[in-house]
N, C-alpha and C positions, 0 to 999 in steps of 0.2 A: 585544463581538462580535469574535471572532476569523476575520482573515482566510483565505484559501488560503496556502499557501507562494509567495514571489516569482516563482520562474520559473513557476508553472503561472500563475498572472495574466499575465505575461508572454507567453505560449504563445493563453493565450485570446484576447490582446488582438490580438496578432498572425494570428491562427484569423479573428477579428469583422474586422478590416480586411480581410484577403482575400475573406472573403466579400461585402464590402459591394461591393468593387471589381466583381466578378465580376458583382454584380445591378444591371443599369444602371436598371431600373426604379427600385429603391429608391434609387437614389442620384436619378434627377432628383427623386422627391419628396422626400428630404431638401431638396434644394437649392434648392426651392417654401418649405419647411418655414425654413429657415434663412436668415432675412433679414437684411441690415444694415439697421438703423435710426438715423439720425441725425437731430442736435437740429432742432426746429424753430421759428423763431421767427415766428411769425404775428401779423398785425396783426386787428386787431377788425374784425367784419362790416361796422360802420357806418362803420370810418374808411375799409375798401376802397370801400364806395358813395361817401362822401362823397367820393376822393378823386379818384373816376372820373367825378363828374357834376361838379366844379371843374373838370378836364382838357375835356369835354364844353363846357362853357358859354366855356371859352376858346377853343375851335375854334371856337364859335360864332360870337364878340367878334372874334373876327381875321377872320371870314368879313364879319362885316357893315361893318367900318371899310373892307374891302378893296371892298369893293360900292357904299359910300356914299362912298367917295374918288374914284372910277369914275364917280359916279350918272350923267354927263351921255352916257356912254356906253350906259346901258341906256332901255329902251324898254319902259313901261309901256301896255298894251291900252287899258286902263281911260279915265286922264288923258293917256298922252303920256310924264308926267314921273315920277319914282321920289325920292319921299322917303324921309325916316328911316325910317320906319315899312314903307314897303316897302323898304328894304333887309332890313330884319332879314326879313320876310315872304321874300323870295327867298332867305336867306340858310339858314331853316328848312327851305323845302321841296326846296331844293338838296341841303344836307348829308344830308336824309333822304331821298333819290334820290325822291323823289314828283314834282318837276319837271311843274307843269300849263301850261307855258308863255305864263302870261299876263305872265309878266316876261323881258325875253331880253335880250342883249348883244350889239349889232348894230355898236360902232365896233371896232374894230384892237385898240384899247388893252383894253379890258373882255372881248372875247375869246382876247384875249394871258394876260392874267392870270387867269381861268376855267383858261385850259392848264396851268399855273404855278403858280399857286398855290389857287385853289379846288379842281381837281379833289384834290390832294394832300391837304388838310386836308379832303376829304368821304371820302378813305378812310381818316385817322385817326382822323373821327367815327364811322365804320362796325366800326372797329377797335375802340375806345373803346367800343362799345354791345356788339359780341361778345366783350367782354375775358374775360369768366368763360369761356363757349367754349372761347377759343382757349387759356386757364390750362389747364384740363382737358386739351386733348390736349397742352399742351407740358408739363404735371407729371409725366410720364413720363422725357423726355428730359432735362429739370432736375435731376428725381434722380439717375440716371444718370451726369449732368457731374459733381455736388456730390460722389457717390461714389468716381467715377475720381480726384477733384482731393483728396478726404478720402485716398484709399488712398495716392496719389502723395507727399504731406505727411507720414505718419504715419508715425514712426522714434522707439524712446527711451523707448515709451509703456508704461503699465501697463493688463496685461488683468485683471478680476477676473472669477472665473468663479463665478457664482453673487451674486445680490444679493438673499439674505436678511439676516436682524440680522447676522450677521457679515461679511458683502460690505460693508454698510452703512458698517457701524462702523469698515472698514477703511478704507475711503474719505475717512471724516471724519477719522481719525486722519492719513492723506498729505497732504489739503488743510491741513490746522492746524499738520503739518510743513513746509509747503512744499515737499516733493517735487513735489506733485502742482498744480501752482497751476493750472495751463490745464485746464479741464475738457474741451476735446476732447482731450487726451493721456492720456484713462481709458475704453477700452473695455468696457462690459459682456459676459458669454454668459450665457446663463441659457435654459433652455428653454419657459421661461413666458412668450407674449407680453406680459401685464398687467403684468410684471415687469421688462422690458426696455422697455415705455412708462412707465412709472414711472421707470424709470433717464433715459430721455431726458429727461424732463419736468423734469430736475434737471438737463440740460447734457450728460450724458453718453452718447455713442453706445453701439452696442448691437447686439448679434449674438443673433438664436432660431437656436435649435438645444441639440445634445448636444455637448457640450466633449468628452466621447474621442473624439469624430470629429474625424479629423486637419483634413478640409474644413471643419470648421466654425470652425477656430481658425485656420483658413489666413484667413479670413472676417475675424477680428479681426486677422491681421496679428502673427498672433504669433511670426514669424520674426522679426520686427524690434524685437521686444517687449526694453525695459531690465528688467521686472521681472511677473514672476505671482504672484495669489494667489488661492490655490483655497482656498474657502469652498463646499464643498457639503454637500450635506445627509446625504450616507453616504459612509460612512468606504471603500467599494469603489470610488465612484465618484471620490472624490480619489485614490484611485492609479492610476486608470487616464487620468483629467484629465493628470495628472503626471506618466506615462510616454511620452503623447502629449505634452504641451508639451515636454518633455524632448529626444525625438527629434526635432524643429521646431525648436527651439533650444537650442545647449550652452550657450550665454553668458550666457542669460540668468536672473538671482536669481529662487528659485521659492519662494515659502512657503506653504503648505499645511495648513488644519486638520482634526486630526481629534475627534472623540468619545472613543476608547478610547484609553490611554494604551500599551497591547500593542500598538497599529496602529502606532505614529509611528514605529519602525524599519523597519516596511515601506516607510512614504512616503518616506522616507531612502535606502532602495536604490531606489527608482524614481526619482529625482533631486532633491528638495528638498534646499532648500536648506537651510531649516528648519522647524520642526515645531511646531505649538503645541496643545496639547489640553485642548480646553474642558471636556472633564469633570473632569480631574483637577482643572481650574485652578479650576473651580467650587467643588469638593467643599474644595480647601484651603481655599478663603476664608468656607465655609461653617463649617468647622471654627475656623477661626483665630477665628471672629466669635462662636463659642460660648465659645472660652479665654478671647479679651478682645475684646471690642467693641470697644473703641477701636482697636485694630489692623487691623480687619477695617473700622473705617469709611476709615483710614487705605489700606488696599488697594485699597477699592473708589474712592476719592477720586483713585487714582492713574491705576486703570483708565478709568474716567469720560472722555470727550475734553473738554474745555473746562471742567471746572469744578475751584477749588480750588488741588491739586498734579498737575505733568507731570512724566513722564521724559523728556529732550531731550537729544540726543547733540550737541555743540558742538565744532569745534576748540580747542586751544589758542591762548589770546592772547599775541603778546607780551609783556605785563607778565607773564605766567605761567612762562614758559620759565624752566630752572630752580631754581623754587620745590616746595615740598611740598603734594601733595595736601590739608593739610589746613589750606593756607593761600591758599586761592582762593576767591574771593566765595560761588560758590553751594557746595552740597553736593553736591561729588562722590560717586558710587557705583562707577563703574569706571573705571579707562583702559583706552582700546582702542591697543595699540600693536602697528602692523603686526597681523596676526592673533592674538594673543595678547590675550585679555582680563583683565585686570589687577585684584582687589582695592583699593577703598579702602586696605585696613589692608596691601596688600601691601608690605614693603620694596623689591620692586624698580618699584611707581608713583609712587615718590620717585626725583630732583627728576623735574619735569616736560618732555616732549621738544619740541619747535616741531610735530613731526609726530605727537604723540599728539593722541586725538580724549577728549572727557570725556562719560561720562554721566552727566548731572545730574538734582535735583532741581530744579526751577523750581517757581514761581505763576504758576498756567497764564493764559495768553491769550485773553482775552473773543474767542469767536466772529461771526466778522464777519456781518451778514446776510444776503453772497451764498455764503458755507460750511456 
């Protein structure tokens, strides 16, 4: 598929954002439409019941020890006298405001402590019984806080824009890096609700909406963003992802894939940083796997995240520094020196510098089970 020419994308994109501005309708339902969703860790139905009728039966326990330490203070109808058994009885219909008055607190002391302390723990039991209630209207203002306090923290992060196979995979490939260790410093966008609760359900926050909308990546905090990668599903919508993220942020590394291998100069004048294109990359290894299989299993092996062989970019070690590239534990493939990427078999990746980085062949590292 062959794109338009750069500036007429450019022209258009710039054409769609004016207009978008100009229709305040459409923008507040974008901004219905484009929610942050962030992780959530919930506890089980039964352990919230069980945890709120324990809190319950202790407001209880403290109601009746406080009643039945008092007893000679209170004034039972019935006998005169207030035993165990009616403490707890006053202590029920207390905390459940039902109060029939056949039990009452008539010295100093017992209506001292009614003031003080029963009435207080009969409006935590009141509290305690309308907890789900009062959860409901304050899960509003919760989100909210957790929102402002996630936006205020967030600095350094990587957005992925789009989480199909290739969002995915890219994902898996930063955590097994260790770029990306902390799963809240990985914002999702994707415009698929089901897709961005998929994304959370795995740690990771999450932005609906359309990623060439600048609001919507304002949303992800992509001014503050260390690095992007735009994995969508057509090769138009990644340039225009990545001329918006572009204009948002100069600084930040953007990499971008596309389908067609004709496209990837366009992504490159819109501002990627670099370019990866899965159709070619397919079609080679589909090829390579027809000449020799073993090489093609070897490719795929390398592709693969966690199993087999990795490619892994390392510093230089001390015991390294200058030695020759072909006398270093692993197997080197490139040095990365300053920006110049360097040959194995190049004469000048010989000896090696303290500030050269290696990339290497490794045996990849068993995937842990929260990655």
């Amino acid at each position: 598929m062959k794109l338009p020419e750069h500036d007429a994308q450019r022209d258009a994109h710039r054409d769609a954002q004016r207009d978008a501005q100009q229709d305040g309708r459409s923008r507040d339902q974008h901004a219905t439409d484009s929610r942050v969703r962030l992780p959530r860790y919930t506890v089980a139905p039964i352990r919230q019941v069980g945890r709120r009728l324990l809190l319950a039966l202790l407001v209880m326990a403290a109601t009746v020890a406080i009643v039945y330490g008092d007893r000679g203070g209170y004034h039972d109808n019935a006998d005169g006298s207030v035993d165990f058994l009616d403490a707890i009885y006053y202590a029920t219909v207390t905390l459940s405001t039902t109060g029939y008055g056949d039990i009452v607190p008539y010295s100093d002391s017992a209506r001292l402590s009614n003031i003080l302390l029963v009435t207080p723990l009969r409006v935590l039991f009141l509290i305690i019984l309308v907890g789900t209630t009062l959860e409901v209207l304050t899960e509003r203002t919760r989100e909210q806080w957790r929102l402002a306090r996630w936006r205020s923290a967030l600095r350094e992060h990587t957005v992925v824009v789009g989480f199909g196979t290739k969002g995915r995979s890219a994902v898996q490939a930063l955590c097994a890096g260790g770029q990306a260790r902390e799963r809240d410093r990985i914002v999702v966008v994707d415009p698929n609700p089901k897709v961005v609760e998929s994304a959370t359900a795995l740690g990771y926050a999450g932005v609906i909406g359309d990623a060439t909308r600048s609001d919507v990546l304002l949303r992800a905090e992509v001014q503050k963003a260390r690095q992007i990668i735009v994995a969508t599903q057509r090769d138009d919508t990644a340039v225009l992802v990545t001329l918006t993220a572009r204009q948002l942020n100069r600084a930040a590394k953007i990499v971008a894939a596309v389908r067609e291998e004709e496209n990837a100069p366009l992504l490159r004048q819109s501002g990627a940083d670099a370019v990866i294109t899965s159709a070619s990359a397919a079609g080679r290894l589909l090829g390579m796997s027809v000449i020799s299989p073993s090489a093609g299993t070897v490719m795929e092996d390398l592709i693969q995240q966690g199993s087999g062989l990795d490619l892994v970019e390392r510093p230089v070690v001390k015991a390294e520094v200058g030695r020759s590239v072909r006398d270093t534990d692993d197997l080197v493939v490139s040095v990365l020196r300053g920006h110049r990427l360097l040959g194995y078999d190049d004469p000048e990746a010989s000896p090696l510098k303290s500030t050269d980085r290696l990339i290497t062949i490794v045996r990849a590292r068993p995937a842990l089970p929260d990655e």
